[in-house]
N, C-alpha and C positions, 0 to 999 in steps of 0.2 A: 639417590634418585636417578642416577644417572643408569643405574644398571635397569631400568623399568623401561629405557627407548630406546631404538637402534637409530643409526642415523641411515637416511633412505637414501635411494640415489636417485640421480634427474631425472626430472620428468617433465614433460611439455603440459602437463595439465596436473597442479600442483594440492589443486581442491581434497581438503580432510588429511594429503600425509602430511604427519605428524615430525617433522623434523625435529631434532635434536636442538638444534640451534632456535626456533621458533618455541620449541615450549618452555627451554629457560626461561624467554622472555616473560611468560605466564607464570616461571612458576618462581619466579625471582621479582622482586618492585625493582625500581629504578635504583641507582647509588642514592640520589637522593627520593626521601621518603616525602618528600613538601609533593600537597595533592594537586597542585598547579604544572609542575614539574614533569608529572606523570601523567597530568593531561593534554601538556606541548609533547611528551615524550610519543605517547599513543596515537598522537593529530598528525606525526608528523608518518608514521608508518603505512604504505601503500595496503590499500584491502584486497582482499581475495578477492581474483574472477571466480564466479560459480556460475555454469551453464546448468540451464534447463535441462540439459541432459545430462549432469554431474548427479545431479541432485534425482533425478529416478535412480540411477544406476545405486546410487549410493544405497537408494532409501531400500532398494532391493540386494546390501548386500554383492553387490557386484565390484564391488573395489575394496572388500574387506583386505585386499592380498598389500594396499596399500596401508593398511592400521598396524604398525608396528608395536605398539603395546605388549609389556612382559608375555607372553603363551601362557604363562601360567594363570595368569591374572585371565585370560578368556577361556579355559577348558573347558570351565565348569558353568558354563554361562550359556544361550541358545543363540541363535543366528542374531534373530531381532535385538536382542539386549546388546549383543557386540556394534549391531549397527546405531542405537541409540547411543551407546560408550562413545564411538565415532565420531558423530555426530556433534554430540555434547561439547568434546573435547574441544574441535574447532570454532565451535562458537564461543568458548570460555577464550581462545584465541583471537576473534577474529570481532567481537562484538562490541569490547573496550576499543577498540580502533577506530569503529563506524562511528561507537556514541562518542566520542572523543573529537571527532573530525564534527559531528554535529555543535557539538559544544562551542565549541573553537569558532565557527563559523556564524553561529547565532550572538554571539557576544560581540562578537565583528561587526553584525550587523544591526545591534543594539546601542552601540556605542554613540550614536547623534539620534536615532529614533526614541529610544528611550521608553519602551512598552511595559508598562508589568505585565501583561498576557504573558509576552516574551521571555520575561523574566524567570515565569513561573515555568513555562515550559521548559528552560533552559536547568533550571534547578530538578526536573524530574529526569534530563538525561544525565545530567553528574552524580546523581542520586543511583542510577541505573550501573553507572559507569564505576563508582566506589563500590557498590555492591558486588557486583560481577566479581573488581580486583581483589574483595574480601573471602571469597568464595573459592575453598581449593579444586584443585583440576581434576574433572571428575571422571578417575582412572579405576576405577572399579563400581559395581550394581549400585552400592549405599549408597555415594557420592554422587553417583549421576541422576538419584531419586531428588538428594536435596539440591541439587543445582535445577534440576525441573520446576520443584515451586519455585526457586526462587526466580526462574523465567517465568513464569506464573503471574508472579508479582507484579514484574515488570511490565509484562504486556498491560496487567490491571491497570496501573500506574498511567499510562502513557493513553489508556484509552476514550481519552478527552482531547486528543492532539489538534484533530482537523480543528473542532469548534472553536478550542482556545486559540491555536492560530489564527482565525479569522476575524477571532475579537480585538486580537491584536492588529491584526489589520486593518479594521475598521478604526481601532484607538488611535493608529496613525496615521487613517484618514483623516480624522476631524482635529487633529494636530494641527496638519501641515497641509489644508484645503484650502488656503488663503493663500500657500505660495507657488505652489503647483497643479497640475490638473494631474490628478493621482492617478485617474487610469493608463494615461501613457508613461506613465514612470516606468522607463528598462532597466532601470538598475536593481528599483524595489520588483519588480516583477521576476527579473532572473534569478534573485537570489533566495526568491519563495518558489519559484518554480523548482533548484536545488534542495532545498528543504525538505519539499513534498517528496522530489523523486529518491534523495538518498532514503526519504522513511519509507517508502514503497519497499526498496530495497531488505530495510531491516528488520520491518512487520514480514516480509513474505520470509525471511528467515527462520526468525522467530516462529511464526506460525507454521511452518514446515514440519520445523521438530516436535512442537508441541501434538498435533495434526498427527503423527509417527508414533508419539508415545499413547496417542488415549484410542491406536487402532484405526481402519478403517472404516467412515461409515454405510460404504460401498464398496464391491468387490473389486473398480476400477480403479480407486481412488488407491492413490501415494502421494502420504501427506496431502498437500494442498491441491496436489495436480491430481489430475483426470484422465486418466489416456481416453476415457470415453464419455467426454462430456459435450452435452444434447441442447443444441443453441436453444433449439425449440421449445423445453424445457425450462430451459433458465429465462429464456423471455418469458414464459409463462406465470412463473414464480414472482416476478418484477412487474409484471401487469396486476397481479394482486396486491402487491405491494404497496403499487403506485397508487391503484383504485383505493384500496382503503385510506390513503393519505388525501390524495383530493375529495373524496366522500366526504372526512370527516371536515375538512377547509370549509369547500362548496356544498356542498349538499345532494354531490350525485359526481359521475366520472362520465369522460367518452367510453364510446368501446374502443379495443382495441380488435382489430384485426391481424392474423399473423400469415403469409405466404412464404412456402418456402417447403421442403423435405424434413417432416418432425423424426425420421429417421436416423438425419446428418447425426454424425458425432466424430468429435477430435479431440486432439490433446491439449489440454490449457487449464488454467485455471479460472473454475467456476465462480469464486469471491471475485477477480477483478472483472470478469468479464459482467456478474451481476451487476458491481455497480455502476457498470457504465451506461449499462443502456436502463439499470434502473433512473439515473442521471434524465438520460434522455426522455423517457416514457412521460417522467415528473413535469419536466419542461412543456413538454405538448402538452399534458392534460391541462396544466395549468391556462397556458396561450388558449386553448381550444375554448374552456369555459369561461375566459375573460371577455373571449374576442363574440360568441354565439351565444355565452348565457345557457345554462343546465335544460332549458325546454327545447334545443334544437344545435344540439353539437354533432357535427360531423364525425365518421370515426378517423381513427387514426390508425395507420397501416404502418405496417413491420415487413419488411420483405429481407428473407435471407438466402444468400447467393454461396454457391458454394465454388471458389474459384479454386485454379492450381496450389497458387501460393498461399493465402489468405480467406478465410469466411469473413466477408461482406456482408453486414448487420445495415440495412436504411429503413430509419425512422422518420415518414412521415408525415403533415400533418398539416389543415387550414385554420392555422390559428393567429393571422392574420401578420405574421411575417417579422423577419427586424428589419429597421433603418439600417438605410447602407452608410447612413455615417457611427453606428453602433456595431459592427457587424467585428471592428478589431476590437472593440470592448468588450466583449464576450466571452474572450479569455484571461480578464484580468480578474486577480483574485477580491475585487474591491467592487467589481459592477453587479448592481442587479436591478430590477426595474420591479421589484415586487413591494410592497407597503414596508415602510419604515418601521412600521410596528412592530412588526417579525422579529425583527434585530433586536428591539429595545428587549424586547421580550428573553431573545436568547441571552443577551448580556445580563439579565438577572437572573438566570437559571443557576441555582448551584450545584447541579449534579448531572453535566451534559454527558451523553456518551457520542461518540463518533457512529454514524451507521445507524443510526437506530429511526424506526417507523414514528416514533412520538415523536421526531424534529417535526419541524415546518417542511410545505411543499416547495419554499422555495424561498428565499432573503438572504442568506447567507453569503452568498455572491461566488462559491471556491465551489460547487458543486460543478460545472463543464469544465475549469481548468484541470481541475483535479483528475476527470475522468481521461481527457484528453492525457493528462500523466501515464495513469493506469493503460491506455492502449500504447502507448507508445514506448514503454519501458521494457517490451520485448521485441521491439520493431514492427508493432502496428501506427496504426492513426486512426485520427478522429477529424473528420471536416465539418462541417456544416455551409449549404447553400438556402437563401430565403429569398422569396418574392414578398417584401411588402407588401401590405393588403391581401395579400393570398395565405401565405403559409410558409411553414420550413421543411427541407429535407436536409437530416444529421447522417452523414456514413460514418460505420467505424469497421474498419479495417483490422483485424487479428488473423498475427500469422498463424499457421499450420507449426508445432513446438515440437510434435516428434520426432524430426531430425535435426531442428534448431541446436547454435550452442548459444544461444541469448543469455548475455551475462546479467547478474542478479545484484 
């Protein structure tokens, strides 16, 4: 095996080569085979930086010079295929590490809370995690076909994460609501806040390649990212969204209005940028027909700013505002101010997906944390200011990614 890799020399930006020393690791289990053993072994292994700009470059081919794999093994193979081999390889690398570091850290954090939500999420990344290490490294076309399903898989596997962790959340609310005031909890808040952003992380990975292998479905798109994606647009797409969510609640939506240049366009990715101001859109319509009632709601304005560094997304709206002693609860993954029902409801659903238009417009309580995640995991933000009795204004702040190295 060992005549299949060259070993590479240093480099300041380490993303996809394939060192010698690095793929033993993958391509050897531990001295000892106990699956615990291998999952302190994996947890304890630092993750790749991968910059925003690794990851075009890559997906175009531009650092094939870095994929040392037998020459033989790619002659006969096309650009693309070599960059998917690539690809592959370093996630069959690099992905037992992340789930492994998740594992480790949910069971940490399971250990006095005691959630089956928890529990259950916890057994679909070890699940993840044994599979991946069951799966050979996929150094030639065949191999990197069947490691694709079985990313496939995984992604299916996992795509109940947000709901079930919230249920979890909620399950230790109603624990432990008698000895604390669960929304100011920092310890439970930081350590779902890490949660969310390591899987921000591993979903945009995952989907990255996946996104690479079933092609472009625009001529700007690589994988997940955009070099040319259209604020104006994607708020467009999220006001339908939204409307048909609150339609089918209440029985009718605000309008929205949009200002701004439907011209702009830059680089980012369109999924997180959607959900965020889909996030946002949901909350107004929601506040708007609570606060005015379906026979006379005010609209709700979108203005997009196009700054040096960042595009500047504000949503606003009069729907009658939050209390400024609710104003830091808004980011907790436990608060929400919408009918109890919502919840009870989701808690018996047996078949939740993450993202999907059939949730509710709003109960769940992780829908603004979450978003705030997503702006801020490439060096944006998300704020929110309200006038009580008036209304709210949400800014989110996204940088400009095409000369970014925001790691991943």
């Amino acid at each position: 095996m060992k005549s299949l890799y060259k070993k590479l020399t240093k480099s300041s930006n380490n993303y996809y080569m394939i060192h010698y020393r690095m793929l033993a690791d993958s391509l050897n289990t531990v001295s000892n085979n106990n699956y615990i053993d291998q999952l302190e072994y994996y947890g304890r292994k630092k993750q790749t930086s991968v910059t925003v700009k690794s990851l075009m470059e890559t997906a175009q081919g531009e650092r094939l010079d870095m994929f040392n794999l037998n020459k033989q093994l790619l002659d006969n193979i096309n650009m693309n295929e070599k960059v998917l081999l690539q690809v592959a390889c370093f996630l069959h690398r690099e992905l037992p590490i992340r789930l492994s570091s998740q594992v480790i850290d949910l069971e940490d954090f399971n250990v006095n809370i005691k959630s089956s939500y928890i529990n259950t999420i916890c057994s679909w990344y070890k699940s993840s995690f044994t599979q991946i290490r069951s799966c050979p490294v996929p150094i030639n076309k065949e191999l990197e076909q069947k490691f694709a399903h079985m990313i496939e898989s995984i992604a299916e596997r996992h795509s109940a994460t947000l709901i079930t962790m919230a249920k979890g959340a909620h399950e230790i609310k109603h624990k432990y609501q008698c000895q604390y005031n669960f929304y100011d909890e920092n310890d439970i808040q930081k350590r779902l806040d890490s949660f969310y952003f390591n899987r921000i992380g591993l979903n945009t990975l995952i989907g990255h390649y996946l996104a690479l292998r079933n092609g472009p479905r625009d001529n700007d798109m690589i994988g997940l990212i955009s070099l040319e994606a259209c604020p104006y647009d994607i708020i467009s797409q999220a006001i339908n969204a939204a409307n048909y969510m609150c339609t089918r609640q209440h029985g009718d939506a605000p309008e929205v209005t949009i200002y701004g240049n439907p011209e702009f366009k830059f680089a980012y990715f369109p999924s997180h940028f959607r959900y965020i101001i889909l996030e946002l859109l949901k909350n107004s319509m929601r506040a708007t027909v609570e606060t005015h009632g379906i026979d006379n709601m005010p609209a709700i304005r979108v203005i997009i700013a196009e700054g040096k560094e960042d595009l500047i997304v504000k949503v606003s709206d009069e729907g009658g505002g939050i209390r400024r002693s609710n104003m830091n609860r808004i980011w907790s993954y436990l608060f929400t101010t919408a009918d109890p029902s919502i919840l009870e409801n989701m808690l018996i659903d047996s078949n939740p997906r993450d993202f999907d238009t059939a949730s509710p417009l709003a109960g769940l309580g992780y829908g603004l944390p979450i978003a705030r995640n997503y702006a801020r995991y490439f060096g944006g933000d998300l704020t929110v200011m309200s006038m009580e009795g008036y209304g709210t204004d949400s800014f989110i702040y996204l940088p400009r990614l095409g000369d970014k190295n925001s790691v991943v």
